[in-house]
C-alpha positions in Angstrom: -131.7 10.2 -140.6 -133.8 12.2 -138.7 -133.2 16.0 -138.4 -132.0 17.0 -135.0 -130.9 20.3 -133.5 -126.9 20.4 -133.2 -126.0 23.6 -131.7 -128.1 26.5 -130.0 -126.3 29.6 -128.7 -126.7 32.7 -127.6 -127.6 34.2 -123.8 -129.9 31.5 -122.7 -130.4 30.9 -119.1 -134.4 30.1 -118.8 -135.0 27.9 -121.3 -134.0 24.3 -121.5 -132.4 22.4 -124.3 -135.3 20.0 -124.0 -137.7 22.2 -124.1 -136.0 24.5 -127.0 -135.8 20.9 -129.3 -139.8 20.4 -128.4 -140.3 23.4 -129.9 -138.4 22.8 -133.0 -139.6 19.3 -133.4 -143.2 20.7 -134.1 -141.8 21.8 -137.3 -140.0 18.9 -138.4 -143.1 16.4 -139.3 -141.7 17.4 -143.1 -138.0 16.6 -143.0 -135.3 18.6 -143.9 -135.4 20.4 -147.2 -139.2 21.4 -146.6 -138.6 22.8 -143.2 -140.2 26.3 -143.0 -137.8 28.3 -141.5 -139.5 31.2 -140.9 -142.4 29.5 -139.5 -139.9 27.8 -137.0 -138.6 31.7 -136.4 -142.3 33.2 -136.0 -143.3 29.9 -133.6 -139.7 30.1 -131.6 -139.9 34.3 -130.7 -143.9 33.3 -129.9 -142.3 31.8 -127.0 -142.2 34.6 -124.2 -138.8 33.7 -123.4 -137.6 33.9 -126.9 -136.9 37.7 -128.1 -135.2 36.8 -131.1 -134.5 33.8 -133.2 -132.5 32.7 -136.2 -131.9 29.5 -137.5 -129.9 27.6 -140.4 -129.2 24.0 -141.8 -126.5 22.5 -141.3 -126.0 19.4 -143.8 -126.4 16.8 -143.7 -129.6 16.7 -141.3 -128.5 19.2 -138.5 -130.5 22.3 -137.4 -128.3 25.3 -136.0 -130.1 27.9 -134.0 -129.3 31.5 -132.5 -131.2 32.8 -129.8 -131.5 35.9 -127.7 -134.0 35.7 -124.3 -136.4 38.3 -122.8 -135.5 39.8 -119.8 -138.1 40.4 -116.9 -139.5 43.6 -116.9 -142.2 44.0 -114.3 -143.7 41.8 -111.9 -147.5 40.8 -112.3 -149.3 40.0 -109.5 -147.8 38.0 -106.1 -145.5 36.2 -108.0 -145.5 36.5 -112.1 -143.0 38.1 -113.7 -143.7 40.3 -117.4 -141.2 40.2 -120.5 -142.1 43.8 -122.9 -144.4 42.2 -124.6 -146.3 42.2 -121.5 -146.2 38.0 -121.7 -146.6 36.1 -118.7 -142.1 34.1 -118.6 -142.4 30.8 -116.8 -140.0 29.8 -114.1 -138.9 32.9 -112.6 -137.8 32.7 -109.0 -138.9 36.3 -107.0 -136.0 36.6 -105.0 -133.6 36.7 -108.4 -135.6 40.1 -109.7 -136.8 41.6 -106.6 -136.5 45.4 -107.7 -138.2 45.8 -110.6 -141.6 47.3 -110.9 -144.9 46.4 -110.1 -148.2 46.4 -112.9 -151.5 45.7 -111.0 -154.4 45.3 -113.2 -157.4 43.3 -114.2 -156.6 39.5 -115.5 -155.9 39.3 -119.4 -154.7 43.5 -119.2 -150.9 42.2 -119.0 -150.2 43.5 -122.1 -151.9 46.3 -122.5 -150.5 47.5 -119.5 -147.0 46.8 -119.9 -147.8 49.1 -123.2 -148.8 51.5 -120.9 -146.2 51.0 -118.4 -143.6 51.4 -121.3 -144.3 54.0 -123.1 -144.8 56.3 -119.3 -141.6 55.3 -118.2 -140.1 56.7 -121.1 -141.6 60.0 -120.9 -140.5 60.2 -117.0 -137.0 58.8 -117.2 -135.6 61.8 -118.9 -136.9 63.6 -116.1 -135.0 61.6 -113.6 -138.2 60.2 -112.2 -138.9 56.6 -112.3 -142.2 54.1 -112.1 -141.8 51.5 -109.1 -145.6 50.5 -109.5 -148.4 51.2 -111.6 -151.9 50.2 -110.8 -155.0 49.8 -113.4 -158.5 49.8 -111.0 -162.0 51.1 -111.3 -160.4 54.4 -109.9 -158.0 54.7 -113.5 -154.4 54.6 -113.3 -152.2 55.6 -110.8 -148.5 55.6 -110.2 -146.0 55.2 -107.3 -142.7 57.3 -108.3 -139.7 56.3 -106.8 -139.3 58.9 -103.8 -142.5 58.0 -102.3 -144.7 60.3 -104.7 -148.3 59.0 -106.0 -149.4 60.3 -109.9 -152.7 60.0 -109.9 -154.0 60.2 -113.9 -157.9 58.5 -113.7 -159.5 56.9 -116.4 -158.6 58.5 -119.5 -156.5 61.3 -121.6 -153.2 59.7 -119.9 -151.4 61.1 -122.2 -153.0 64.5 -121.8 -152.6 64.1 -118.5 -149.1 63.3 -118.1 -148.2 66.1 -120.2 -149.4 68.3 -117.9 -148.1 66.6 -114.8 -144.4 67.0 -116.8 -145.2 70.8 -116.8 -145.8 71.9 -113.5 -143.4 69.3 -112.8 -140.4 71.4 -115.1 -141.5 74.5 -113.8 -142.3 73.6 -110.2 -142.2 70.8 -108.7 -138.8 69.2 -109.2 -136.9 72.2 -107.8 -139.2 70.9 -104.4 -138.9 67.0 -105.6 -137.8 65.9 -101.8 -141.4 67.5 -100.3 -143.7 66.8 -103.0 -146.2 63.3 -101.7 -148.9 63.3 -104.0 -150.1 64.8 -107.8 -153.4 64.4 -109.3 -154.1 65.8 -112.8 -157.4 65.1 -113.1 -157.9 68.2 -113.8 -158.9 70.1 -117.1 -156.0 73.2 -116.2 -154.0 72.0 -113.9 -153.0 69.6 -110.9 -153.7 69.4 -107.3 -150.3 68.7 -105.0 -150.0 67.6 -101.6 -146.8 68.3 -99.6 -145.3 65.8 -97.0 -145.3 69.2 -94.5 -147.3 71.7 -95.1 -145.0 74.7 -96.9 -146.3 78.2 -97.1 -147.9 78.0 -100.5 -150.7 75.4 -101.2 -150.5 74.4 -104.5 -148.6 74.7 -107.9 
């Protein structure tokens, strides 16, 4: 008998039992007791809605399988939505993730920027401030903050960069957090600020 799938489980709302057993089937030309499985793993969590997969026989010609989905973690674009791996998931309707943030880039930068995207909004969380959109151009990168407030960083030495954003940001800025509009810091020692009304100091 041929081998078939006979149970999949886990969290899996994007993905279709159809389309799941397509996948499989590619590695089933062999039968059962050559079956690869950690080629079928590798080819299953290739798929970008497929974080994680395990599988297991089940005698006598039955294929279990365990799987965990992506989530959404950015929009792309008008309409395209980005797991972490900065992969483009298929069949996402706007409406159902409307708040998350926004990469704009170059075609074919998806995921180097959801790198990019990752490993910032990590170093801002902790300080209460979060990424609604980040933007790759010919100007560099630049990000909208929630609170209305645009990071400017430019083409290179991010990290350099954002370090020194966080520092005038510890010892300055976020006492003023509710005023603060705009932060560029490229600069070699320091960062140029613009108020949303003009205060009696200029600068940090």
């Amino acid at each position: 008998a041929p081998l078939r799938v006979i149970a999949v489980d886990g969290e899996i709302r994007h993905l279709g039992r159809a389309e799941i057993e397509e996948l499989v089937s590619r590695h089933l030309n062999g039968g059962f007791l050559t079956l690869d499985m950690q080629a079928l793993r590798d080819e299953l969590e290739r798929h970008p809605w497929i974080a994680a997969a395990s599988a297991r026989r089940e005698w006598p010609n039955g294929l279990y399988l365990h799987l965990v989905e992506e989530a959404p973690v950015a929009r792309w674009g008008d309409d395209q939505f980005l797991n972490g791996r900065g992969q483009v998931l298929p069949g996402v309707a706007a409406d159902d993730f409307a708040g998350l943030p926004h990469l704009e880039g170059p075609e074919g930068e998806q995921v180097e920027l959801m790198a990019v995207y990752r490993a910032f909004a990590a170093r801002l969380a902790p300080e209460g401030l979060r990424i609604e959109r980040l933007t790759r151009s010919a100007a560099g990168v630049r990000l909208a903050l929630a609170g209305d407030v645009a990071l400017v960083l430019g083409r290179e030495q991010f990290e350099a960069r954002l370090n020194r954003f966080l520092v005038v940001w510890r010892a300055a800025l976020m006492a003023k957090r509710g005023a603060l509009a705009y932060a560029d810091a490229r600069y070699d020692n320091g960062i140029a600020v613009r108020w949303r009304e003009a205060p009696p100091s200029t600068g940090a």
